[in-house]
N, C-alpha and C positions, 0 to 999 in steps of 0.2 A: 385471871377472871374465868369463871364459870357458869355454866346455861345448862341448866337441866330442862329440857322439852319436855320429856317423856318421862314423868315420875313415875309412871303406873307402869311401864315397861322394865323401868329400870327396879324396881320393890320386886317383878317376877324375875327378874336374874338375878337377882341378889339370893334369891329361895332356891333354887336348885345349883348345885355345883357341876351339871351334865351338858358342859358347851365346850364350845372350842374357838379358838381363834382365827380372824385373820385381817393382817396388818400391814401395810402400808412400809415400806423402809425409807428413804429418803423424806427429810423432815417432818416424820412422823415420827420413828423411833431415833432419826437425830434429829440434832438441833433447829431452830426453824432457822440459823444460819449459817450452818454450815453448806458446804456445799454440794451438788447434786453428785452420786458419782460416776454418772456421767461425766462431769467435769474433771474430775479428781486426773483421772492421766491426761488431758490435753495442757491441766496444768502445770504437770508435772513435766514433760515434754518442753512444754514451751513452743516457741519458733513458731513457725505456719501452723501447726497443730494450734497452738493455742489461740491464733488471732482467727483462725475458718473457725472455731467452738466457740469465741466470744459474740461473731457476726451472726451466728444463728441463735446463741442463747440471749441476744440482746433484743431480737427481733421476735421470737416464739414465747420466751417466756409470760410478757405482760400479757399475750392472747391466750395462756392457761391460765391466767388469774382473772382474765375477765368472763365472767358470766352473761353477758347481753349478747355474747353471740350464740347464734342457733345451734344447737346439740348436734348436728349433723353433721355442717360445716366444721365444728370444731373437733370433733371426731377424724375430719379428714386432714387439720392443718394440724393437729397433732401426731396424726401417722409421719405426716410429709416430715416435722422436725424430727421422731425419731427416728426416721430411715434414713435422712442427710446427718444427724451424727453418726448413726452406729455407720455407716459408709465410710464417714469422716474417722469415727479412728481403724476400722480395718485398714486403712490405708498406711494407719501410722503406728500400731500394733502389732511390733513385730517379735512378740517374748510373752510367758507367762512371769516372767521376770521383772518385765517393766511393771505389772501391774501390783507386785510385791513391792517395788522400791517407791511406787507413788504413793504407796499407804504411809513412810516413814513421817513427813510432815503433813500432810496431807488435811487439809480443814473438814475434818470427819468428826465428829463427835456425838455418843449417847444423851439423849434427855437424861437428863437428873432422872433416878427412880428406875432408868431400864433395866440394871441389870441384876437388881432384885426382883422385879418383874419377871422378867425371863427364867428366874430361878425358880421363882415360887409357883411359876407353869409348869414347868421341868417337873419340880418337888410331889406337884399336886398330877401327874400323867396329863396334861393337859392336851392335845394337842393345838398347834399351831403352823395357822401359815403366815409366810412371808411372802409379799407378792408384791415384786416391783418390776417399774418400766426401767430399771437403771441396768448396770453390768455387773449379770450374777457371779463371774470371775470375782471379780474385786469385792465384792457385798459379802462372798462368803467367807470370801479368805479374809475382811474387817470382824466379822463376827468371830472368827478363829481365833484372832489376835486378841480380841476382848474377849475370851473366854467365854464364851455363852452360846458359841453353836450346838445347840444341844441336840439328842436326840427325838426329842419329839417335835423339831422344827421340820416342815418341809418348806424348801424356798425353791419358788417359782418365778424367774427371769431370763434375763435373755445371757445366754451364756456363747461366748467364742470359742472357736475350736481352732487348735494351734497343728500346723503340719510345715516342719520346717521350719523359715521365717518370714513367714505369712499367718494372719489369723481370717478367721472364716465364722462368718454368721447370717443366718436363712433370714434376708428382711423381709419375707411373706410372711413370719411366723413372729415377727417382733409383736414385742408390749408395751404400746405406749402408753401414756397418761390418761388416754380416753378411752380405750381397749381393754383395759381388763376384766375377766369374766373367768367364772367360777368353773367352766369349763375345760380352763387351762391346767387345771388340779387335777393329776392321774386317776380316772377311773376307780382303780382300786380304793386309795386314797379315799374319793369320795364317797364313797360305799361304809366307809367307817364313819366316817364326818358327820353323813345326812342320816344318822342314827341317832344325832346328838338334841338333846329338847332347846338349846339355845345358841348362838352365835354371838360374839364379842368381836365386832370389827370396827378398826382405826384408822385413819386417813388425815390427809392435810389439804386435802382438793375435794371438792362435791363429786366428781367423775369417780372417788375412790368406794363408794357405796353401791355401785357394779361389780363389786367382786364380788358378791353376789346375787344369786338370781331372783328377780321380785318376788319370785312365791316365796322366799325367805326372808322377806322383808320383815313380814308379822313378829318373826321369832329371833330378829337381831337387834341392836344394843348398837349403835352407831355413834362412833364416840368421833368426833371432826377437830383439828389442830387448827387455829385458826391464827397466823403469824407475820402474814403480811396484808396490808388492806383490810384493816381491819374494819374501819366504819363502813365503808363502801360493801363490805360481802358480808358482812355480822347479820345479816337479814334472813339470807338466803342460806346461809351455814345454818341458822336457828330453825329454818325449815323442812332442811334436808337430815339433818343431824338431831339425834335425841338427847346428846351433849355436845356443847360446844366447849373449849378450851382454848383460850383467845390470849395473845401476851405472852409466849414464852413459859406456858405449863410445863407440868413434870408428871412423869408416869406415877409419882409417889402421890400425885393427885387423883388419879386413876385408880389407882389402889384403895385408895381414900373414900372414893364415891361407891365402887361397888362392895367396898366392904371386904377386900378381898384377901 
């Protein structure tokens, strides 16, 4: 199902081919059921790893689907759950290895449509970003594997840094679901970007339309996944978002609307 808010926004990006991306990873450009990956190595693991990631993703997650709580608050119960995972697996991440062997089966998968998407960005100089609260280890090396880490991607997440058999990550500097901002995007980086006359940004959470900064609001193309809870947040997706894409869409509908 599909919701065009914004027809008059969306006819002005359709006319100029001079934007750039920036999108969401975890059930945004996958599925809306796969799994977070975040999750991906506590599952892989198993044991205490996997039963401390279930107790927290079973208690955090319903409070990032719900909307009725204050922007503030949720901004801080969202910091609290990504600093107690990424904690949780430093603890239990002891290889850049293991996070190679969790991809093997791993419940990861592209929407239908990404990785023609991703190509015809490539094709067309696009650029793009990636911006996730998940583990930029593992996100980049999935992208590898499915062939589509391209060069005009820049992906901004939280990455571990391995010395020995210990891994290490600064939870001052983490990304969570409620945190992200366009500011995380290298200086340089943004010096090219904000040359650009339009913005195409994707998400699967209302909170994901902070990635960039409101005075960019005017000149972005908000496209929102909408995959769980649907009657209860189809209101508030339709108001925050200039398209919503409700049920399990595909980027080849995306393609489709902007004409792309």
């Amino acid at each position: 199902m599909k919701y065009i808010n914004n027809k008059e926004k969306l006819d002005q990006f359709r006319e100029s081919n001079n934007f750039f991306a920036i999108i969401d990873f975890d059930r945004t450009l996958t599925t809306g059921a796969s799994d977070a990956s975040m999750g991906i190595i506590p599952t892989f693991l198993g044991g205490e790893c996997l039963k401390e990631r279930l107790k927290t993703y079973e208690y955090y997650r319903p409070l990032e689907l719900d909307y009725t709580i204050d922007e503030k608050e949720k901004r801080n119960i969202m910091k609290k759950w990504a600093n107690t995972t990424f904690t949780l697996l430093s603890k239990y991440l002891t290889s850049e290895e293991i996070i190679e062997n969790s991809l093997e089966n791993a419940n990861l998968h592209l929407r239908i449509g990404v990785k023609n998407f991703l190509k015809d960005m490539y094709e067309k100089s696009i650029p793009l970003v990636i911006m996730s609260a998940g583990v930029g280890n593992l996100i980049k090396r999935f992208l590898e594997k499915q062939g589509v880490l391209y060069d005009n991607i820049i992906l901004i997440s939280n990455f571990f840094e391995f010395k020995g058999d210990k891994s290490y990550i600064n939870t001052e500097k983490i990304i969570a679901s409620s945190n992200k901002d366009y500011s995380r995007i290298p200086e340089e980086t943004r010096k090219v970007l904000d040359k650009k006359e339009h913005i195409l940004l994707c998400g699967d959470i209302v909170e994901d339309i902070k990635m960039v900064n409101s005075n960019q609001r005017d000149k972005t193309l908000a496209i929102g996944f909408l995959d769980h809870n649907i009657e209860e947040n189809l209101d508030i997706y339709n108001n925050n978002f200039d398209i919503v894409l409700a049920d399990n869409e595909t980027f080849d509908t995306v393609k489709e609307i902007l004409s792309f």
